[in-house]
C-alpha positions in Angstrom: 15.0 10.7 -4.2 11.9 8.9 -5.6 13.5 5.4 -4.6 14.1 6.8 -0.9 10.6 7.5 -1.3 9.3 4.3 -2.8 11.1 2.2 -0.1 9.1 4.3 2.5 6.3 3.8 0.4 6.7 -0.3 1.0 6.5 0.0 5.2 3.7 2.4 4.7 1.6 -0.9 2.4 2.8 -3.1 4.9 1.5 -1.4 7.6 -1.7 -1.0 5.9 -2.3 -4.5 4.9 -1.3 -5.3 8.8 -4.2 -2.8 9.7 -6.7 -4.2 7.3 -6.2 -7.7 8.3 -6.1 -7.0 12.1 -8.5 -3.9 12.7 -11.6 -6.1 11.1 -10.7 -9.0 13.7 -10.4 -6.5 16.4 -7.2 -7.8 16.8 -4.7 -4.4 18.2 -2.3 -2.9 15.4 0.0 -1.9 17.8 0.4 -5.3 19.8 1.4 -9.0 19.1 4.0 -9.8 16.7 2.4 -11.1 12.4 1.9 -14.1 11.8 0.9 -16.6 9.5 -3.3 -17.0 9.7 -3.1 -20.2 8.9 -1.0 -22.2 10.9 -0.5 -19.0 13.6 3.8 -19.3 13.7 4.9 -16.3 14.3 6.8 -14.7 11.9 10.5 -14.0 11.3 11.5 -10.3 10.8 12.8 -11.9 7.7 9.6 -13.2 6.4 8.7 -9.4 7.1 10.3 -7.8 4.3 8.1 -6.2 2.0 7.6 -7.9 -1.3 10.8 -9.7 -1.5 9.8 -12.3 1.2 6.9 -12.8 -0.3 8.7 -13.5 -3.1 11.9 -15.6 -1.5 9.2 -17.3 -0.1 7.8 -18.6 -3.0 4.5 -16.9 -2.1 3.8 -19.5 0.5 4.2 -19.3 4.7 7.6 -20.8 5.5 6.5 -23.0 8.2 2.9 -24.6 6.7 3.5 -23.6 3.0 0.0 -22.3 2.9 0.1 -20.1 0.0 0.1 -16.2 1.2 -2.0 -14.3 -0.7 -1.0 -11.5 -3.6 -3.1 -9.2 -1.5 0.1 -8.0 0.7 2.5 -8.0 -2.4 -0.2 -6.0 -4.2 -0.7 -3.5 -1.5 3.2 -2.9 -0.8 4.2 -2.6 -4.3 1.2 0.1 -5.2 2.1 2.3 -2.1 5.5 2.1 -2.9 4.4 2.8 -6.4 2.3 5.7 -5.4 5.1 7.3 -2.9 8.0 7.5 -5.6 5.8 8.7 -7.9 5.1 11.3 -5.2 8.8 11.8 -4.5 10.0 12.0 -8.3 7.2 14.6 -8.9 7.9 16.5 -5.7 4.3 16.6 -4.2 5.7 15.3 -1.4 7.2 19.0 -0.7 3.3 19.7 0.1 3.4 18.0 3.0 5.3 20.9 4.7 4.1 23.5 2.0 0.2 23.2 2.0 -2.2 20.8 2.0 -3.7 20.9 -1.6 -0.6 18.9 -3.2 -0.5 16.7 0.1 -4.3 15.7 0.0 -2.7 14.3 -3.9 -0.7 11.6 -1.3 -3.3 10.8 0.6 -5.9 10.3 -1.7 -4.4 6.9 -3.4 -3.5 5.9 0.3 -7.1 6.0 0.8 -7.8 3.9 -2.4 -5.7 1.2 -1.3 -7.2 0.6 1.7 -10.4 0.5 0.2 -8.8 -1.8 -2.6 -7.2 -4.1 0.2 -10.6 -4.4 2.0 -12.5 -5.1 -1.1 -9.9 -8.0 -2.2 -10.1 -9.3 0.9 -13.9 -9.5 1.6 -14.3 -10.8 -2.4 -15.6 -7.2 -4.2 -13.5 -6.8 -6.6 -16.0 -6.8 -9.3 -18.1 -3.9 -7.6 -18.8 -0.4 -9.8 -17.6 1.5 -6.2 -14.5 -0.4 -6.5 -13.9 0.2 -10.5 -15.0 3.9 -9.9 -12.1 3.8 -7.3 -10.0 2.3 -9.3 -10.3 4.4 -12.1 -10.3 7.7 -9.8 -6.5 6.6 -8.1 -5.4 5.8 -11.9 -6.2 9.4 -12.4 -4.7 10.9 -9.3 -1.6 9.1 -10.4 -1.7 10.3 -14.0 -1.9 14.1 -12.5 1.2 13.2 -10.2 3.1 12.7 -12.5 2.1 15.6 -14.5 3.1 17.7 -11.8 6.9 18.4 -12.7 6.1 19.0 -16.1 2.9 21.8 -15.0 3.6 23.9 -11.7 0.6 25.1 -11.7 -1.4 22.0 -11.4 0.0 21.9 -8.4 -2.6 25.1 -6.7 
């Protein structure tokens, strides 16, 4: 179930790292196809596969080699990450249940973003950004605590 989950979790990244490249350009997140910001070829659905084109591709565009960067691996891999963690420790269930084990899904969502804008605009080294940091870490920890201690759960 949690690698059902995990391959969800790598649409939902890539979907977020199309919104935080496009929303700050006001370009729409609904309209025009990706494509490659440097040379502006529009991109293959099989350049659109989460981490594994980036990685077939040798982490470089396919039509300028312009290296592509980690960024969109990064983000893809820690929301897949963060959803079969969610799936293997069945706080996905509070989706439908409640929304006290839920908010524990959307909370890291919410970090990545904010990890995805800062690595893009060059913050990484901000105490906001390590506080962040450290706060998903946790969230993550008490995920996958959950099986193991109902109750954590509310």
């Amino acid at each position: 179930m949690a690698l059902i989950y995990g391959l969800f979790g790598l649409l939902i990244g890539s979907f977020l790292n199309v919104c935080v490249y496009r929303l700050p350009r006001g370009e729409s997140i609904a309209r025009g196809r990706s494509h490659c910001p440097s040379c502006g070829h529009v991109l293959s659905p099989l350049d659109l596969v989460p981490v594994l084109s980036y990685l077939a591709l040798g982490r470089r565009c396919r039509y300028c080699q312009t290296p592509i960067s980690p960024r969109y691996a990064v983000v893809e891999s820690l929301t897949a990450l963060l959803y079969a963690t969610a799936g293997f420790s069945g706080t996905w269930t509070g989706l439908v249940a409640g929304w006290p084990s839920s908010w524990l899904l959307l909370a890291p969502l919410v970090y990545v973003i904010v990890l995805s804008v800062f690595w893009t605009w060059h913050l990484m080294r901000t105490p906001l950004l390590q506080a962040l940091v450290k706060q998903a870490l946790l969230v993550a920890f008490i995920q996958l605590l959950l099986p193991f201690f109902p109750g954590l759960a509310w």
